[in-house]
MIGUDO-616140 format. One record per atom (N, C-alpha, C): atom name; x, y, z. Coordinates in nm, 2 decimals, always signed. Each point is the difference from the previous one (the first is absolute). Example, Ala and Ser with C-alpha at 12.3 -4.5 7.8 and 13.67 -1.06 7.14 Angstrom:
% residues 2
PT  site       x       y       z
PT     N   +1.32   -0.57   +0.78
PT    CA   -0.09   +0.12   +0.00
PT     C   +0.09   +0.12   +0.00
PT     N   -0.04   +0.11   -0.07
PT    CA   +0.09   +0.11   +0.00
PT     C   -0.08   +0.11   +0.08
***
This chain:
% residues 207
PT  site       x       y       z
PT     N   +2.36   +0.94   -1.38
PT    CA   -0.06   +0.08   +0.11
PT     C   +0.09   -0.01   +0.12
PT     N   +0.03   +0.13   +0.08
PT    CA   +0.09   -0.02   +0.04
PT     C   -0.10   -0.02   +0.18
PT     N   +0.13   -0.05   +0.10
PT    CA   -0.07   -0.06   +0.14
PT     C   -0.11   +0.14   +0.02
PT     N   +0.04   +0.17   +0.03
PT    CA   -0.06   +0.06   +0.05
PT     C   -0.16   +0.02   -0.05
PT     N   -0.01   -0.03   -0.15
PT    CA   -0.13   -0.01   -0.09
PT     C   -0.04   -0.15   +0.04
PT     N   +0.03   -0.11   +0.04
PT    CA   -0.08   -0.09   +0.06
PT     C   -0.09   +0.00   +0.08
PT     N   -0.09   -0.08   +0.03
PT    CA   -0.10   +0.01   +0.12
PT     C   +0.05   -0.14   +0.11
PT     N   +0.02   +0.06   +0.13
PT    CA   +0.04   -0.12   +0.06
PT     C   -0.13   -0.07   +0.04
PT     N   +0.00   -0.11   +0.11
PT    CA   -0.14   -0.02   +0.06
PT     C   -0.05   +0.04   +0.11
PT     N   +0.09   +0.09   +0.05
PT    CA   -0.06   +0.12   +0.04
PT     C   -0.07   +0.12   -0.05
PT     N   +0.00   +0.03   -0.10
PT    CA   -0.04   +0.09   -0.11
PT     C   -0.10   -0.09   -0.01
PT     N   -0.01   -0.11   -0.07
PT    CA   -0.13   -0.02   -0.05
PT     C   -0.09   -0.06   +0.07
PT     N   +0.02   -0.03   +0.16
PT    CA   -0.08   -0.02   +0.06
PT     C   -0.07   +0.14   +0.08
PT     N   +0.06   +0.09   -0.03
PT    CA   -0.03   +0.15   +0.10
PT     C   -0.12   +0.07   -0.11
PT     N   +0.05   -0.06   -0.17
PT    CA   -0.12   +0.04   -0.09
PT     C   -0.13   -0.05   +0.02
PT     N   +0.00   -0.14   +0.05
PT    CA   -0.07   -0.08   +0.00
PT     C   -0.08   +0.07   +0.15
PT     N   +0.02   +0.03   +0.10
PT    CA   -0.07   +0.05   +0.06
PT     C   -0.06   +0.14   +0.00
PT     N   +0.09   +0.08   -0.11
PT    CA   -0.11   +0.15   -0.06
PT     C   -0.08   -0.06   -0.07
PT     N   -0.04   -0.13   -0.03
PT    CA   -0.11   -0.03   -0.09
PT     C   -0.08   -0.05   +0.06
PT     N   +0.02   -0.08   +0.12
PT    CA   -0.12   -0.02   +0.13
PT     C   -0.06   +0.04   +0.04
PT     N   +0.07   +0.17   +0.03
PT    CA   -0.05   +0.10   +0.07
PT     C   -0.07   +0.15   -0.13
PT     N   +0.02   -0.03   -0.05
PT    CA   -0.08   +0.07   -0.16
PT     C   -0.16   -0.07   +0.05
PT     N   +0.01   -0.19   -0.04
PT    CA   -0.11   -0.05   +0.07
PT     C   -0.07   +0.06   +0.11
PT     N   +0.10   +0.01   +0.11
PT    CA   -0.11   +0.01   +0.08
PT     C   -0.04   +0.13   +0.02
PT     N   +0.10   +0.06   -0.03
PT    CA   -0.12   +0.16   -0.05
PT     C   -0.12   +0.04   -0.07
PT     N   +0.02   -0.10   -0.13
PT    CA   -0.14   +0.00   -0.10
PT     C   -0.13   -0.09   +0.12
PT     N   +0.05   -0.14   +0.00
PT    CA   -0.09   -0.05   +0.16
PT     C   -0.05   +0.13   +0.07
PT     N   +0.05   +0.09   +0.09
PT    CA   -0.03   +0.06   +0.07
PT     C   -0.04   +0.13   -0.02
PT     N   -0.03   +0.00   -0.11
PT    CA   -0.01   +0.14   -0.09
PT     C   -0.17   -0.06   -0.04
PT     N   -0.02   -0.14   +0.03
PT    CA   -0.13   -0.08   -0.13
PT     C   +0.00   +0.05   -0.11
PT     N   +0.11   -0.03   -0.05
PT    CA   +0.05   -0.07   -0.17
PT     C   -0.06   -0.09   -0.03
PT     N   +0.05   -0.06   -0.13
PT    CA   -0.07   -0.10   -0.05
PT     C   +0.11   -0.09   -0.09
PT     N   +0.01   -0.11   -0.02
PT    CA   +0.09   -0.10   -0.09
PT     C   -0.01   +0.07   -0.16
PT     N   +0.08   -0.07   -0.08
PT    CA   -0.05   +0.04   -0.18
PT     C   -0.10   +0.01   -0.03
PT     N   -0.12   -0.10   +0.07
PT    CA   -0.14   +0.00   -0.09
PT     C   -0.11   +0.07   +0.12
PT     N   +0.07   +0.07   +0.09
PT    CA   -0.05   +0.13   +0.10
PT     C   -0.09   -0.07   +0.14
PT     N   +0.09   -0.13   +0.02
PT    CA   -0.06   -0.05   +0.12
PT     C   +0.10   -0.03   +0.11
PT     N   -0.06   +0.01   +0.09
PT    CA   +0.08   -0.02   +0.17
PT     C   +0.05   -0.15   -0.02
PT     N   -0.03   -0.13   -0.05
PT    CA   +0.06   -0.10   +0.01
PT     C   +0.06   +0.00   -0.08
PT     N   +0.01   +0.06   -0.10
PT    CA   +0.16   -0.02   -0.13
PT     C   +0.11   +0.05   +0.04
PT     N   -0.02   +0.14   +0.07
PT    CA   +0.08   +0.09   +0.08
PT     C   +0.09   -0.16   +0.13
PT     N   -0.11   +0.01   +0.04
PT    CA   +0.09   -0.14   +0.12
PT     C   +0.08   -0.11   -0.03
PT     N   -0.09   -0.07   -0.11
PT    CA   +0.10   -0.05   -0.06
PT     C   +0.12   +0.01   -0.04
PT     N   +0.02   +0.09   -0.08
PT    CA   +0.13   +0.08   -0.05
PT     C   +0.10   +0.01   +0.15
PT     N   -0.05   +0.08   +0.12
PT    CA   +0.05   -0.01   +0.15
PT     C   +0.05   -0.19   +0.02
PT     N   -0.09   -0.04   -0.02
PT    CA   -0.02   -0.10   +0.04
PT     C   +0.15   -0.10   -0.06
PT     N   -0.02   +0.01   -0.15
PT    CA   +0.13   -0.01   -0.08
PT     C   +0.14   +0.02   +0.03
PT     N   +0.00   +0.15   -0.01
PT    CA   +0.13   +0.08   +0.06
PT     C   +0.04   -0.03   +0.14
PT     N   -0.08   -0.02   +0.09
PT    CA   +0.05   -0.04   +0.12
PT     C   +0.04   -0.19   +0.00
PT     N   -0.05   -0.06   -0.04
PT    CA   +0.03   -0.14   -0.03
PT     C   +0.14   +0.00   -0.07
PT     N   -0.01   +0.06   -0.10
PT    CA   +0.16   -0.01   -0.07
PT     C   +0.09   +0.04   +0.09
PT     N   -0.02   +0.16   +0.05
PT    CA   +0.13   +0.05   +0.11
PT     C   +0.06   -0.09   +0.07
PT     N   -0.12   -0.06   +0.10
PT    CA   -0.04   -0.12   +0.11
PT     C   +0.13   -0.12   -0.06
PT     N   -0.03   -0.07   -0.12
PT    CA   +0.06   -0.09   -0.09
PT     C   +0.15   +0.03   +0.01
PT     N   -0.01   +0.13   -0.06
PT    CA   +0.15   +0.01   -0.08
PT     C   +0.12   +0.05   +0.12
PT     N   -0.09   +0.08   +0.08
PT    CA   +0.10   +0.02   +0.14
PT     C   +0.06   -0.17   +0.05
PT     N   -0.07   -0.06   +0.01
PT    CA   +0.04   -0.14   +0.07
PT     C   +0.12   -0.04   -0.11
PT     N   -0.03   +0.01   -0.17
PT    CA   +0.09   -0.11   -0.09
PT     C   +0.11   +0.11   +0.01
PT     N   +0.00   +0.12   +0.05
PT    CA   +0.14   +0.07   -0.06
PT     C   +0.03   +0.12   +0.09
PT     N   -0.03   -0.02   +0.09
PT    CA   +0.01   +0.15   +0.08
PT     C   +0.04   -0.06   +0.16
PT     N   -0.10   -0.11   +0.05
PT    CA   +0.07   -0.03   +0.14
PT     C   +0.09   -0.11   +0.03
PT     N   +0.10   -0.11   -0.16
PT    CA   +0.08   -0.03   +0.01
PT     C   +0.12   +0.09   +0.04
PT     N   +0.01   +0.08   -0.06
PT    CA   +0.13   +0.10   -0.01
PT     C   -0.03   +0.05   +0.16
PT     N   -0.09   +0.05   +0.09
PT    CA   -0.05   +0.04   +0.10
PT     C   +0.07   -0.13   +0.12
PT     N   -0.01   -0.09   -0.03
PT    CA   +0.04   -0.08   +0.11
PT     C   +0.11   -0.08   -0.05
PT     N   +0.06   +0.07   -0.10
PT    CA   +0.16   -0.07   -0.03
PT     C   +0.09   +0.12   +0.05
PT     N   -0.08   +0.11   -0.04
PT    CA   +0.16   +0.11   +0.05
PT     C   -0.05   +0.07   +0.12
PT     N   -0.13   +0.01   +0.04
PT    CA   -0.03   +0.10   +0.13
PT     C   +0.05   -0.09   +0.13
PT     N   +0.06   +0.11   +0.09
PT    CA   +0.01   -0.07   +0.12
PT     C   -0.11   -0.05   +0.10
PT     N   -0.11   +0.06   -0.04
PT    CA   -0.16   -0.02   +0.05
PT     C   -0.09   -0.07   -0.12
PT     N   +0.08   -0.07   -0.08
PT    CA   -0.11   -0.03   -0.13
PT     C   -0.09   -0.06   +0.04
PT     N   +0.05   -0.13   +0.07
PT    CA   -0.09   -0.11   -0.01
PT     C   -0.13   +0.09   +0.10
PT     N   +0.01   -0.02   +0.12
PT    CA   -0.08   +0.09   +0.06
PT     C   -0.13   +0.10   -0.11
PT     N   +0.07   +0.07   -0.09
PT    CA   -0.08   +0.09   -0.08
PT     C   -0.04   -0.06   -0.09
PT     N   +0.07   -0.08   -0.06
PT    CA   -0.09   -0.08   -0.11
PT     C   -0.10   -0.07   +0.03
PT     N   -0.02   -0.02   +0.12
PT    CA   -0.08   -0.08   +0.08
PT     C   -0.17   +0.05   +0.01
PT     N   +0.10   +0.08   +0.05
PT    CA   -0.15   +0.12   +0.04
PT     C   -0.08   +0.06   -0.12
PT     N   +0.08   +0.01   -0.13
PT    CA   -0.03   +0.04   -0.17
PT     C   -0.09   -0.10   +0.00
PT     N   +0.04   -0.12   -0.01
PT    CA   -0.05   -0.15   -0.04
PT     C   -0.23   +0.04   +0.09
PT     N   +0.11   -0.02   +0.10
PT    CA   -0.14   +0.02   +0.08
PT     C   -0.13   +0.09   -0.04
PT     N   +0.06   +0.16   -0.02
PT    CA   -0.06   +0.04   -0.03
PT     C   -0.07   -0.02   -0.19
PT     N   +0.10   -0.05   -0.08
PT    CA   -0.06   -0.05   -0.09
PT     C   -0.13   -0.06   -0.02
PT     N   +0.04   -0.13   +0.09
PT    CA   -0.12   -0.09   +0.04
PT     C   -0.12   +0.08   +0.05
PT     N   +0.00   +0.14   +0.06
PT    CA   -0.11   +0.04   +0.03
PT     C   -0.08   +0.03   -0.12
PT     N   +0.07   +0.08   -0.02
PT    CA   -0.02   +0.07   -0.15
PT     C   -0.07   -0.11   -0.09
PT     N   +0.05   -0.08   -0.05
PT    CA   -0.02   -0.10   -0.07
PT     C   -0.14   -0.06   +0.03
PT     N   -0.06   -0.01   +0.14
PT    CA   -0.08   -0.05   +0.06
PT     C   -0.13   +0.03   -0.02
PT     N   +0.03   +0.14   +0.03
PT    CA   -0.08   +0.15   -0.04
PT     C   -0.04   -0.01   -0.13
PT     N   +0.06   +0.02   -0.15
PT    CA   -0.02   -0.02   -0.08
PT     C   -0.07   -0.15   -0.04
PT     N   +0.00   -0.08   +0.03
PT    CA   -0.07   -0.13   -0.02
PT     C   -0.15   +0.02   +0.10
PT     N   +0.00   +0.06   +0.08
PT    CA   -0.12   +0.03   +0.09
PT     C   -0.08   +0.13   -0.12
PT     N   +0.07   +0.08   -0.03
PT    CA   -0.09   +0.11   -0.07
PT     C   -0.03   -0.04   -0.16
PT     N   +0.07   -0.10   -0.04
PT    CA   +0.00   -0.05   -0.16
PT     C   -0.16   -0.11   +0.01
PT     N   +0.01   -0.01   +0.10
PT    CA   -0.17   -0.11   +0.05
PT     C   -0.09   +0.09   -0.01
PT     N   -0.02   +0.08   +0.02
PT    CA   -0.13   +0.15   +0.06
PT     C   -0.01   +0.07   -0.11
PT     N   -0.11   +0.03   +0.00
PT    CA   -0.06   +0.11   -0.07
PT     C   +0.01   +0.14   +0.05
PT     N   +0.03   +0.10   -0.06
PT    CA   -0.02   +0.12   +0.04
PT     C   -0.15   +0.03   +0.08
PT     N   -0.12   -0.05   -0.04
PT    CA   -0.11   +0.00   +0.06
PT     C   +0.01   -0.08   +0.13
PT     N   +0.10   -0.05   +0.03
PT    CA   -0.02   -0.11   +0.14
PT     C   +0.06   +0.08   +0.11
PT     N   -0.12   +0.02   +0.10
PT    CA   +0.07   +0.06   +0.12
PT     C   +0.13   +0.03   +0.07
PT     N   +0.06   -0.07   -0.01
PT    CA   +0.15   -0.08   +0.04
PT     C   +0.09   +0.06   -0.12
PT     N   -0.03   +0.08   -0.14
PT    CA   +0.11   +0.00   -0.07
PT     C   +0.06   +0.14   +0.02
PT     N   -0.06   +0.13   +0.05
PT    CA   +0.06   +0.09   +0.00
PT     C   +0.08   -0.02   +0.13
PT     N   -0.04   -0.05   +0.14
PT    CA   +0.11   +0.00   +0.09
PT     C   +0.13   -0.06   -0.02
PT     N   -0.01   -0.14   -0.10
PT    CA   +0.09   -0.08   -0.02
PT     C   +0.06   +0.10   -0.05
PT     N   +0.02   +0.02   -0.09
PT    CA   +0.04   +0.13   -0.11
PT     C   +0.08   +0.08   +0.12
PT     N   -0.07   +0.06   +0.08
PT    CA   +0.10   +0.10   +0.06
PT     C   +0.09   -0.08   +0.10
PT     N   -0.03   -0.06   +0.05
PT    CA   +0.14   -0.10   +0.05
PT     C   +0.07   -0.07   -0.09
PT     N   -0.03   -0.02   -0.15
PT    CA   +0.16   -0.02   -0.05
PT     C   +0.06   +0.10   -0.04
PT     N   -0.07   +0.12   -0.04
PT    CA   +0.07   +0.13   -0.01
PT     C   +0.09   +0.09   +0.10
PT     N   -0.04   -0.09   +0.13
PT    CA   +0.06   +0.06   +0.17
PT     C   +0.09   -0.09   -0.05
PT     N   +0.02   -0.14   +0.01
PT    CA   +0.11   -0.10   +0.04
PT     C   +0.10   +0.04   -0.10
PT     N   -0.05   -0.01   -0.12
PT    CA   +0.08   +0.05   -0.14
PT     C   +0.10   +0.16   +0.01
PT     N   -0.03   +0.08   +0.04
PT    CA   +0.02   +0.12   +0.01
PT     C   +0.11   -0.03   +0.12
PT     N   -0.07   -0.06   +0.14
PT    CA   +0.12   -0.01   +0.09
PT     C   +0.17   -0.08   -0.07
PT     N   -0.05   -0.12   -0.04
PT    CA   +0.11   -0.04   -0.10
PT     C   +0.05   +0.05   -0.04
PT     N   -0.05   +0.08   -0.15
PT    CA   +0.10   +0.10   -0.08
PT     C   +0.09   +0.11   +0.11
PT     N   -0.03   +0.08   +0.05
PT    CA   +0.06   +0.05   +0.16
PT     C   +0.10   -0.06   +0.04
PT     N   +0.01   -0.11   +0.04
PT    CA   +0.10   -0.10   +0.09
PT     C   +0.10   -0.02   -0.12
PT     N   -0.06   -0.02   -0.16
PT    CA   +0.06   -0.05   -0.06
PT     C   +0.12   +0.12   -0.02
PT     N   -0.08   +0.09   -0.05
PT    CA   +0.12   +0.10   -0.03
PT     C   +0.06   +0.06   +0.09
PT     N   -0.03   +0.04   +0.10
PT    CA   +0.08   +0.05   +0.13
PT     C   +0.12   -0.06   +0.05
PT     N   -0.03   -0.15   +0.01
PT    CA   +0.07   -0.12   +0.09
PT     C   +0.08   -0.06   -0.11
PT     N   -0.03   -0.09   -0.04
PT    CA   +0.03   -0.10   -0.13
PT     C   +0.06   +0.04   -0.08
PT     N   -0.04   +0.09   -0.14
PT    CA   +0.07   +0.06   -0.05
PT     C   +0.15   +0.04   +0.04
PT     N   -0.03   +0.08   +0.12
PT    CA   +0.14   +0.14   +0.05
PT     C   +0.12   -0.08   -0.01
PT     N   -0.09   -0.14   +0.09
PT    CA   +0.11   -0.10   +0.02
PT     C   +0.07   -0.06   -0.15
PT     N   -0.01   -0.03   -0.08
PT    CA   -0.02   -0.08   -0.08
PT     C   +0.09   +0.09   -0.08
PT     N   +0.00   +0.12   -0.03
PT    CA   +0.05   +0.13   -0.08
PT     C   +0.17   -0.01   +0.09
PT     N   -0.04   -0.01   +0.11
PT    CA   +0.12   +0.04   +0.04
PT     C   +0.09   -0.16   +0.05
PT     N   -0.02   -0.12   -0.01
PT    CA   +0.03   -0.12   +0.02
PT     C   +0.03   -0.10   -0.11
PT     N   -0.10   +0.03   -0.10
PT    CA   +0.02   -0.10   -0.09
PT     C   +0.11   +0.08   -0.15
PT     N   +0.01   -0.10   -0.05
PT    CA   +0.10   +0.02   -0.10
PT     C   -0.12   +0.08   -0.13
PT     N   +0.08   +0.10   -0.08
PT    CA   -0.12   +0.07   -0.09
PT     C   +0.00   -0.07   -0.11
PT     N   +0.10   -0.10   -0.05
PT    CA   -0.04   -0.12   -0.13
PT     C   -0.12   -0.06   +0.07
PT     N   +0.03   -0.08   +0.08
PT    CA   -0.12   -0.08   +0.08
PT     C   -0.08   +0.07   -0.01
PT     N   -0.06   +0.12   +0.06
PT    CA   -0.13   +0.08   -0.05
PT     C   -0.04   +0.03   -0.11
PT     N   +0.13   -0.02   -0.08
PT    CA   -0.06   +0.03   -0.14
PT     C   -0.04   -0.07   -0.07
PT     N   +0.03   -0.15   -0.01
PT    CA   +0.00   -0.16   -0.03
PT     C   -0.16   -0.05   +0.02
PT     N   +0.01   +0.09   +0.16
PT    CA   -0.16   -0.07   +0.07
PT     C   -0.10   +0.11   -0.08
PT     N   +0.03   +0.08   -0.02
PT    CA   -0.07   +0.13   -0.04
PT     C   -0.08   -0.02   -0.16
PT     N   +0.13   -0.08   -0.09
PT    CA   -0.01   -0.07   -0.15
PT     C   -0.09   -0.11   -0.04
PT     N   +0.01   -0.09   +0.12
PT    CA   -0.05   -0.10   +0.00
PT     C   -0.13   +0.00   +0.06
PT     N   -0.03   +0.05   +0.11
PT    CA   -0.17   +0.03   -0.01
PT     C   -0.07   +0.10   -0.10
PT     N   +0.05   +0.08   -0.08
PT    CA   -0.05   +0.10   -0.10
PT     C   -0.04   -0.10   -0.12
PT     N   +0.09   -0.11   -0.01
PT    CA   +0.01   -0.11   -0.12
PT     C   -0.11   -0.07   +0.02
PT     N   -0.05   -0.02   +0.13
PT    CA   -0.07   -0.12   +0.06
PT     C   -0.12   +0.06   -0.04
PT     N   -0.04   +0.10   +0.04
PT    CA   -0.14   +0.05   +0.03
PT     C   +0.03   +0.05   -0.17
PT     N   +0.05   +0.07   -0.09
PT    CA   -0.03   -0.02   -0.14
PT     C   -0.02   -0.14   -0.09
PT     N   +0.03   -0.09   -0.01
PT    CA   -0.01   -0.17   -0.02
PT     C   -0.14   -0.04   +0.10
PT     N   -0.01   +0.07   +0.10
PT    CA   -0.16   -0.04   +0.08
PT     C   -0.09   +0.07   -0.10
PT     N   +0.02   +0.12   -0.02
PT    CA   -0.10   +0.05   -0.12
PT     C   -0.01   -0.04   -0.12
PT     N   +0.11   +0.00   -0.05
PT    CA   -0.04   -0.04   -0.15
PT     C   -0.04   -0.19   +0.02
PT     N   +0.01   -0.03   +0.07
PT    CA   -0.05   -0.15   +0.02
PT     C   -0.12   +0.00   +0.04
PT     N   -0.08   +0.13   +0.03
PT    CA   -0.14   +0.00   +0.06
PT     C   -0.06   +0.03   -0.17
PT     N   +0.07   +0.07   -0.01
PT    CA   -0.11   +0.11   -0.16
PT     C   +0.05   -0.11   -0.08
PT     N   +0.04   -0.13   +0.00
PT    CA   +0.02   -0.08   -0.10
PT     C   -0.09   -0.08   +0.01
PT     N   -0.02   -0.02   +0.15
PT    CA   -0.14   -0.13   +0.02
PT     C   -0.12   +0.08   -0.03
PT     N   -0.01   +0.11   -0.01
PT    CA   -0.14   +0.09   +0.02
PT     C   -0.04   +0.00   -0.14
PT     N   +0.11   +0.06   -0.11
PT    CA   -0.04   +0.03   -0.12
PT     C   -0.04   -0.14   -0.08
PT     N   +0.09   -0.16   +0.02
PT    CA   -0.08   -0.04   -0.08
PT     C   -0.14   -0.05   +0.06
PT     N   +0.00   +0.00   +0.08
PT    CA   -0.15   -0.05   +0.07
PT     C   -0.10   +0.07   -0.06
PT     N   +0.04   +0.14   -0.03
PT    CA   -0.14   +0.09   -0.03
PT     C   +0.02   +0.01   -0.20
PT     N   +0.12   -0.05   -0.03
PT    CA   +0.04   -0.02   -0.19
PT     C   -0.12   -0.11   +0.00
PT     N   -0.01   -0.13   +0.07
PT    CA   -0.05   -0.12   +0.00
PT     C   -0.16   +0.04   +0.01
PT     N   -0.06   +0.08   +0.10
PT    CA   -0.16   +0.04   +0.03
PT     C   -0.03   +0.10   -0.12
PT     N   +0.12   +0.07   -0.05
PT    CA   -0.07   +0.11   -0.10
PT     C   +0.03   -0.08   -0.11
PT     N   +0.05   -0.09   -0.08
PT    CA   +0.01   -0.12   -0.09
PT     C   -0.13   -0.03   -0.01
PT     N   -0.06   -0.06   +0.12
PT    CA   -0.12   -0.12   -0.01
PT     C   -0.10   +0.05   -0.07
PT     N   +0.03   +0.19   +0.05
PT    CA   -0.11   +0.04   -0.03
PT     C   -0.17   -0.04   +0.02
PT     N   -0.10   +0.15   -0.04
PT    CA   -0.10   -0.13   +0.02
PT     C   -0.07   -0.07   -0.04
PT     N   +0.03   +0.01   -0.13
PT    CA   -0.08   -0.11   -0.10
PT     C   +0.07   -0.15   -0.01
PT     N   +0.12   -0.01   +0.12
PT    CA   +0.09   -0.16   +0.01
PT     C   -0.08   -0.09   +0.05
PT     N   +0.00   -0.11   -0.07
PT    CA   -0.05   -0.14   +0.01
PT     C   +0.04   -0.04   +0.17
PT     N   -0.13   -0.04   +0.09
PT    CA   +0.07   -0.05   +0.09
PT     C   -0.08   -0.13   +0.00
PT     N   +0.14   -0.10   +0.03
PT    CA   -0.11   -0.15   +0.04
PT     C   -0.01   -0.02   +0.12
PT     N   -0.05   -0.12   -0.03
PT    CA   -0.05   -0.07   +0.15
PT     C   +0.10   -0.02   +0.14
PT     N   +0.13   -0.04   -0.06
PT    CA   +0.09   -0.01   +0.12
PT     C   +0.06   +0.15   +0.03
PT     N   -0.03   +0.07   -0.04
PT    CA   +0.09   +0.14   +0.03
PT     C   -0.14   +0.11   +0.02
PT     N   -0.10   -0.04   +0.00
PT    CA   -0.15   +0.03   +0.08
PT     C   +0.04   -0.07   +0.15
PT     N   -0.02   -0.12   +0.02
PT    CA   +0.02   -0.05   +0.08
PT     C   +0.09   +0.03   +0.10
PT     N   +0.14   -0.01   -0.06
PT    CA   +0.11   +0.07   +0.10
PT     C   -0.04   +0.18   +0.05
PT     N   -0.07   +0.04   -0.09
PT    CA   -0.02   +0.14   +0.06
PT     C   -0.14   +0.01   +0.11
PT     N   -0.08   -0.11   -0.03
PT    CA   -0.09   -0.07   +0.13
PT     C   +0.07   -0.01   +0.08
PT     N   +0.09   -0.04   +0.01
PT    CA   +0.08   -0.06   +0.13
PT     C   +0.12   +0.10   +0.06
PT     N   +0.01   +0.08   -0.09
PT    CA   +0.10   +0.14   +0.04
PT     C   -0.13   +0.05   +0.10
PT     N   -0.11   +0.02   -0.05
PT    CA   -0.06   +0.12   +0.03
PT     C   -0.06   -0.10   +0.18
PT     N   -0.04   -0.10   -0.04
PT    CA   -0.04   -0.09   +0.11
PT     C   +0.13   +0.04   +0.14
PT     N   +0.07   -0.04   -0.02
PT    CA   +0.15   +0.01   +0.13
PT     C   +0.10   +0.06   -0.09
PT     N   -0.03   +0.14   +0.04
PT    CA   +0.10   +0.06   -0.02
PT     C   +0.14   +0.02   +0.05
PT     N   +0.12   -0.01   -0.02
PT    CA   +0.11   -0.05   +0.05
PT     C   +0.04   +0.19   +0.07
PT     N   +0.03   +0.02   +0.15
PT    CA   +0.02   +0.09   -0.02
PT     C   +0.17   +0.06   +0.01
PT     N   -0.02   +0.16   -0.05
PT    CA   +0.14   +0.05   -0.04
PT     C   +0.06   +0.00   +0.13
PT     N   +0.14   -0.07   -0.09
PT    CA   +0.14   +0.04   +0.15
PT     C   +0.03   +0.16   +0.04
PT     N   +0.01   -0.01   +0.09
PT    CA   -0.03   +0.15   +0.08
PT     C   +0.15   +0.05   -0.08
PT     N   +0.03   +0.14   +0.00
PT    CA   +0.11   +0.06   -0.07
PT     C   +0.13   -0.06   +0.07
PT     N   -0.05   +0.00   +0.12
PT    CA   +0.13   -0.04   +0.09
PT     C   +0.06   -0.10   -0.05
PT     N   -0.10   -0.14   -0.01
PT    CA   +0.11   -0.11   -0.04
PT     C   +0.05   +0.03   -0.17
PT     N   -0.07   +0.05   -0.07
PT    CA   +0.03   +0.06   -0.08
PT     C   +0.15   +0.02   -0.03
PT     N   +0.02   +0.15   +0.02
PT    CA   +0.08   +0.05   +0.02
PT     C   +0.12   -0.08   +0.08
PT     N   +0.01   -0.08   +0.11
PT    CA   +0.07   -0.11   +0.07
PT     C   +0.05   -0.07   -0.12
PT     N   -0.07   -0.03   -0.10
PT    CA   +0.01   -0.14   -0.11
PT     C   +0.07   +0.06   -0.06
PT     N   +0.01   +0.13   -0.07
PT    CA   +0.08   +0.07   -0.06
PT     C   +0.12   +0.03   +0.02
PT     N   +0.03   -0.02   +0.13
PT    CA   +0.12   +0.10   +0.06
PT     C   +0.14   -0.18   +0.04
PT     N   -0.13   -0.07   +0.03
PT    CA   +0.05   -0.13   +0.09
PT     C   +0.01   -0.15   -0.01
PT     N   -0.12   +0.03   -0.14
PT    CA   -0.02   -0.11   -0.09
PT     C   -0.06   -0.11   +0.08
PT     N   -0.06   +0.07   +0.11
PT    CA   -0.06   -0.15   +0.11
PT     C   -0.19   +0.06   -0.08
***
């Protein structure tokens, strides 16, 4: 494959936000997720913006504050606005669609999110295209494509046998007394799910 058929990480972070904004058109269109609901749809938002959030920080604003003459400064302000973003999403992944509070939330991370992508490609990018070395974009470009493929197939690995194991038991399987009990006690304190954010963070950062 030769460099011009590559994707740098500029390319594949500029994809990554025509697929935000697809989101937020279906959102504002009242779409619906795969199984035709407003919270599947968000989630998915919710996803896609966590990863970007993630992967900008592991591979997009080192190179930003090693060769821009304004990096640090901009990386700064990226970081910051991440954390909004991030924040947002951990606030809307709590809520129900039915909860008062979830459609406004919703449109202020689609405002804050939207203003981001903007700054991103106008400012950041231009700079970056015209500053940084194009191996280096290309390197950063390879290596988060790699990351976020190895994030998936490491998800659909935990998922499939979890559900090989439930469709096994089937339902004529023998359950005893201690694996009754543990499921007493699942159902008693339910342990709850890590928001995508850290998620996705664990994936990228291994924290």
């Amino acid at each position: 494959m030769s460099a011009t058929d590559r994707r740098d990480v500029i390319d594949v972070l500029t994809g990554e936000h025509r697929a935000v904004e697809a989101l937020f058109q279906r959102l504002e269109t009242g779409g619906g997720g795969p199984d035709g609901s407003r919270k599947s749809l968000v989630d998915a938002l919710a996803l896609e913006l966590a990863w970007h959030a993630a992967a900008a920080q592991r591979y997009l604003l080192p190179l930003a504050r090693r060769t821009l003459p304004d990096g640090d400064a901009l990386a700064d302000r990226h970081t910051a606005e991440h954390l909004t973003v991030e924040h947002m999403v951990r606030d809307l992944e709590a809520k129900d669609p039915s909860d008062a509070r979830f459609e406004p939330l919703l449109a202020q991370l689609v405002a804050a999110a939207r203003g981001h992508i903007e700054h991103e490609e106008q400012i950041t990018f231009v700079e970056l295209t015209r500053e940084c070395d194009r191996g280096e974009l290309l390197a950063a470009g390879e290596e988060m494509a790699a990351a976020r493929r190895r994030a998936e197939a490491e998800a659909a690995s935990a998922t499939i046998p979890a559900q090989a194991r439930s469709d096994a038991a089937g339902p004529g399987s023998v359950t005893t007394a201690s694996t009754t009990a543990a499921s007493a006690s699942t159902t008693a304190t339910p342990t709850p799910a890590p928001s995508v954010v850290d998620r996705v963070r664990a994936a990228l950062f291994g924290a």
